[in-house]
C-alpha positions as CSV (number, residue, x, y, z in Angstrom):
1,X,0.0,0.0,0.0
2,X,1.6,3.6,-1.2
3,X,2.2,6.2,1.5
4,X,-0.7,8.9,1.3
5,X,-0.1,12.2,1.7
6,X,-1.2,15.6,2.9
7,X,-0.5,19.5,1.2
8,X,-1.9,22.2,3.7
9,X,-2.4,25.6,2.2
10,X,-2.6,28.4,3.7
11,X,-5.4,31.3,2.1
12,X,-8.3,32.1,1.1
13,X,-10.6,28.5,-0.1
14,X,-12.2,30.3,-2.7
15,X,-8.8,31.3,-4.5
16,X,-6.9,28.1,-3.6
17,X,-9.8,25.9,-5.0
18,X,-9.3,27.9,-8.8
19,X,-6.0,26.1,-8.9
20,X,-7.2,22.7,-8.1
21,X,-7.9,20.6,-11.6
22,X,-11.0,19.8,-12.5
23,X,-13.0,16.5,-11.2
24,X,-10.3,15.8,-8.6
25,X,-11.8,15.5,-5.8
26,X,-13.4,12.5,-4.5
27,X,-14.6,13.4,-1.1
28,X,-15.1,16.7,0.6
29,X,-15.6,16.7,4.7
30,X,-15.9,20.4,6.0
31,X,-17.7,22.6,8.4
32,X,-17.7,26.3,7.2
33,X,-18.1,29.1,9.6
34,X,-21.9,29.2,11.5
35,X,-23.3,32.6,10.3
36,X,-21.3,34.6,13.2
37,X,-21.1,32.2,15.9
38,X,-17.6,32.6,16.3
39,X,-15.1,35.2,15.4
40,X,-12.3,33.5,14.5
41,X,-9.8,36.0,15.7
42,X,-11.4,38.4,13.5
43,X,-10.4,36.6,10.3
44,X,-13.9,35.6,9.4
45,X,-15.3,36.9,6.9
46,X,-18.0,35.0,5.7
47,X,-22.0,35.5,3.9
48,X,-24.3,34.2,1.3
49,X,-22.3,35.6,-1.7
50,X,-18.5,33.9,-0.7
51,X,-20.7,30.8,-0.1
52,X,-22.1,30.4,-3.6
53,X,-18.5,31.2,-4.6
54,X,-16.9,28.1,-2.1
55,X,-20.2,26.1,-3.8
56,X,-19.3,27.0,-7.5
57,X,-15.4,25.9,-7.0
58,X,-16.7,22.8,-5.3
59,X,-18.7,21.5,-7.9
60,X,-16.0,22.0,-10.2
61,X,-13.6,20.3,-9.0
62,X,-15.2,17.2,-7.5
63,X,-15.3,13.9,-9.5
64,X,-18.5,12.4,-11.1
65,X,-19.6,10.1,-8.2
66,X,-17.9,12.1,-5.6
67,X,-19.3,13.7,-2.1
68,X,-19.5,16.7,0.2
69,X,-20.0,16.3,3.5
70,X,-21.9,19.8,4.8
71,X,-21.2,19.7,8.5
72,X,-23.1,22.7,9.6
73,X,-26.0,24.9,11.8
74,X,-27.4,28.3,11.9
75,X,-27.2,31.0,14.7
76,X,-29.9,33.3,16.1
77,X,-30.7,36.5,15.3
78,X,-33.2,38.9,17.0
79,X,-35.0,35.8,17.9
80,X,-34.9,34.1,15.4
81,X,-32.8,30.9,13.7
82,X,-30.9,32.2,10.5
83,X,-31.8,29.2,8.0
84,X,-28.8,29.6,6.6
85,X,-27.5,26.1,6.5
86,X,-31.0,25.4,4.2
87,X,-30.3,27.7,1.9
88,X,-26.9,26.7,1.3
89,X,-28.5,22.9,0.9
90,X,-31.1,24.7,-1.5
91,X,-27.8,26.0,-3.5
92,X,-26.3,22.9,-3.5
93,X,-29.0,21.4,-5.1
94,X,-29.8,24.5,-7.4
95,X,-26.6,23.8,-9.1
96,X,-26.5,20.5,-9.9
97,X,-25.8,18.4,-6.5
98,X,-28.1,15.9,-5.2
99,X,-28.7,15.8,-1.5
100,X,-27.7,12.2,-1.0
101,X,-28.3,12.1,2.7
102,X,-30.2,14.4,5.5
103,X,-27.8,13.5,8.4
104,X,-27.7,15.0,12.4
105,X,-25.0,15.0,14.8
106,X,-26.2,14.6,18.1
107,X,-24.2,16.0,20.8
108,X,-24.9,17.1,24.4
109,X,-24.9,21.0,24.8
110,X,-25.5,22.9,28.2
111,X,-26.4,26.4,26.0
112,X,-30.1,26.2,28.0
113,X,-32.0,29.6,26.8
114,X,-35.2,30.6,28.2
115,X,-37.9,30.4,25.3
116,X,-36.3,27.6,22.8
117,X,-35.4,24.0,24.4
118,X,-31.5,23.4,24.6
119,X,-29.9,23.0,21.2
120,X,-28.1,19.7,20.9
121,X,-27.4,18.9,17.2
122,X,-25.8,19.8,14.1
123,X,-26.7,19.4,10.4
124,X,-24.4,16.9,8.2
125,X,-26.0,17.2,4.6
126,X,-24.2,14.3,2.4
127,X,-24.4,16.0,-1.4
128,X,-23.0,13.9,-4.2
129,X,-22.4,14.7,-8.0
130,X,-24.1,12.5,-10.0
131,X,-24.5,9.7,-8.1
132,X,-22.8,8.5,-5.0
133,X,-19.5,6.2,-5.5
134,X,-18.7,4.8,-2.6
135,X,-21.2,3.4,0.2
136,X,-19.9,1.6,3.0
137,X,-22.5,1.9,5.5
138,X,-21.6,1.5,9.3
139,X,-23.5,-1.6,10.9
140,X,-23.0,-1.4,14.3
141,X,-26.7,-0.6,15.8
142,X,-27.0,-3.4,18.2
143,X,-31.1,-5.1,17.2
144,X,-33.7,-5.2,20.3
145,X,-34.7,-8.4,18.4
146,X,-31.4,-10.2,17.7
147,X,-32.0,-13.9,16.7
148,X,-35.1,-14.2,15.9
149,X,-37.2,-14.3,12.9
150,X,-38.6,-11.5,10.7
151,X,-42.2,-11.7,9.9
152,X,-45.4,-10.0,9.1
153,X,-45.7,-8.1,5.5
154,X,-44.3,-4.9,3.9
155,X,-46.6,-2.6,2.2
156,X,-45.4,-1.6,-1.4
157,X,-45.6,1.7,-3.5
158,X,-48.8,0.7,-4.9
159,X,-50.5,-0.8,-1.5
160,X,-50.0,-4.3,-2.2
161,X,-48.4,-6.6,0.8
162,X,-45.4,-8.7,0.4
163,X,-44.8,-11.5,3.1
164,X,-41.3,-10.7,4.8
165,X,-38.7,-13.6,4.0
166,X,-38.4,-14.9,7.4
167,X,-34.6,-14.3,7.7
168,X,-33.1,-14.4,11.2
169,X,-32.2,-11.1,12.3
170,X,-28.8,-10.3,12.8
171,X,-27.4,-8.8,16.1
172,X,-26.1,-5.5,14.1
173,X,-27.8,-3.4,12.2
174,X,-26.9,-0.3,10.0
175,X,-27.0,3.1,11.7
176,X,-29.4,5.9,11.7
177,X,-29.0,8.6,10.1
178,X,-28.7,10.2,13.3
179,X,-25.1,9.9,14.8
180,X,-24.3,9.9,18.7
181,X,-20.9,11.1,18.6
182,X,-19.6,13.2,22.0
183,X,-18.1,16.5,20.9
184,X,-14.5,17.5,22.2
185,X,-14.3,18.1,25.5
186,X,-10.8,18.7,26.4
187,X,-9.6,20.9,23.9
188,X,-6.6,22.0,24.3
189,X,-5.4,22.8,20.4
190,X,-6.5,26.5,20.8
191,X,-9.0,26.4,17.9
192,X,-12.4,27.1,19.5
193,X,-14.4,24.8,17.6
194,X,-12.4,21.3,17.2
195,X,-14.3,18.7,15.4
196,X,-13.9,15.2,17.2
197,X,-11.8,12.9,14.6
198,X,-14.1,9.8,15.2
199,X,-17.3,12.1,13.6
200,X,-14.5,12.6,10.3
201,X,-13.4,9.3,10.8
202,X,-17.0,7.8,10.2
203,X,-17.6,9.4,7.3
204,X,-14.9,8.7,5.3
205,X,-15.6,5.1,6.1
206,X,-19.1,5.7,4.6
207,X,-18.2,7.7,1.8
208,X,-14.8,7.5,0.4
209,X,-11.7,4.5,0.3
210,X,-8.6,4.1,1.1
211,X,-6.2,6.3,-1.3
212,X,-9.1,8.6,-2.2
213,X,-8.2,12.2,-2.4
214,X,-10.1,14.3,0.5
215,X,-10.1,18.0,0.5
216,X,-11.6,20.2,3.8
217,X,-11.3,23.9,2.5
218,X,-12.6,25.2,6.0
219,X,-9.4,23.4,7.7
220,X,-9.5,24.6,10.8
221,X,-7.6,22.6,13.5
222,X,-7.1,20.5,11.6
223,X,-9.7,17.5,12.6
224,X,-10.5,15.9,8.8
225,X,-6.1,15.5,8.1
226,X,-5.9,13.6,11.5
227,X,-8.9,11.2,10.6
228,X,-7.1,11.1,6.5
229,X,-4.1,9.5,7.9
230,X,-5.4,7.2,10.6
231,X,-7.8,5.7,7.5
232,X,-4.9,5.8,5.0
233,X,-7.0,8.7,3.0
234,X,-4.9,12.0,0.6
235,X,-5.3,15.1,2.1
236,X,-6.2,18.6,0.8
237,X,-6.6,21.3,3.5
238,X,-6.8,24.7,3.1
239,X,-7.3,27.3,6.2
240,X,-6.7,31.3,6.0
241,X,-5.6,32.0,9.5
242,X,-1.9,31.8,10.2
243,X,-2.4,30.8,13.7
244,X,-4.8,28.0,13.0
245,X,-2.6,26.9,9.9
246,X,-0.3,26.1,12.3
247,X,-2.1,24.3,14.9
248,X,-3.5,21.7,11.8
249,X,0.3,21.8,10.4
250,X,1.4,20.6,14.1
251,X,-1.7,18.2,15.0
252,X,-1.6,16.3,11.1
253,X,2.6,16.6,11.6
254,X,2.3,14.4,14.5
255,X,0.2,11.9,12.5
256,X,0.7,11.6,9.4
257,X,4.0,10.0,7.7
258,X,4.3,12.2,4.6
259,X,3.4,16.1,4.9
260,X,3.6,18.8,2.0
261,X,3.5,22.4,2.8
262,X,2.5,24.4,-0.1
């Protein structure tokens, strides 16, 4: 098996992606900045119009069959939830994407407020071009019902019944689209908002294989190159601020066996 690598780039996504060729990417895993959640040191600089342009480069250069993984949620203002992360799915699709998968990431918050109950998930929208690739769904939902038989009937598109096959129900089942995955709780990279590596890590399980080329163009600490190299995945990451650059450069250093700086 041939060493994988990694090339980090540091500026702006938009401009980086024009120099990418065309169709190839395979697999895109990113979470781009919530509305204005979070500063970012005052680097952000981030609305509808630098979206569409992230949006356009992506579906250039992503392969026929390929994915993007939308990790994302909206913030609140004057009362009221954004709905940006639908739009951006709505663009996604206005352009020629089809949303593949309607996913959540379920994680505990403590952010009670007093008039809306306590927000505790994220959006993870799985687009793909075309048609999806690669599909290796996780089956590791333990069954209530392990070991015994199926039976009953299934009711088809046209209201007609179909007598299940009796088959004997196996002890793991595929997932949810609803994932269960605890976010970071000791972070100590000094990136406020650290993805946990077993949420990338799933993902490119489910969507991509091993060799595959996997861009995140909202890099960050660096979360999606750690999760590359563990599952033997190439990695393209691209982040603007020079102090985050450097704490992906030092996290995916300390992982990965071949790093280019570019």
């Amino acid at each position: 098996m041939s060493e994988c690598t990694s090339q980090l780039y540091l500026g702006d996504c938009v401009k980086v992606m024009d120099k990418i060729s065309p169709q190839s990417i395979d697999l895109v895993i990113t979470s781009p900045p919530y509305d204005d959640l979070r500063s970012y040191e005052g680097s952000l600089e981030w609305n509808m119009d630098i979206f569409h342009k992230v949006a356009d480069q992506l579906k250039r250069i992503i392969k026929p069959g390929g994915g993007i993984v939308w990790i994302v949620n909206d913030g609140t203002i004057d009362g009221s939830e954004t709905g940006t992360s639908f739009r951006q799915a709505l663009y996604f699709m206005e352009i020629g994407f089809k949303l593949h998968d309607t996913m959540i990431w379920q994680k505990m918050s403590i952010n009670q407020q007093s008039n809306r109950y306590i927000p505790s998930f994220e959006y993870m929208f799985v687009f793909c071009w075309d048609h999806i690739r690669t599909t290796n769904l996780i089956k590791d939902r333990k069954n209530k019902y392990a070991g015994t038989r199926l039976h009953g009937t299934i009711r088809n598109q046209d209201g007609s019944l179909t007598k299940r096959d009796n088959s004997l129900i196996e002890e793991k089942g595929y997932r949810t689209n609803v994932w269960n995955i605890p976010a970071e709780k000791m972070n100590k990279t000094g990136h406020p908002a650290v993805f946990p590596v077993k949420l990338i890590e799933d993902h490119l399980m489910s969507w991509s294989l091993s060799g595959d080329i996997v861009l995140d163009p909202f890099m960050g600490s660096g979360s999606t190159g750690v999760a590359c190299k563990n599952l033997h995945r190439n990695f393209i990451g691209i982040e603007k601020n020079e102090k985050y650059f450097a704490i992906a450069e030092k996290r995916i250093r300390n992982t990965h066996e071949t790093l280019g700086i570019l």
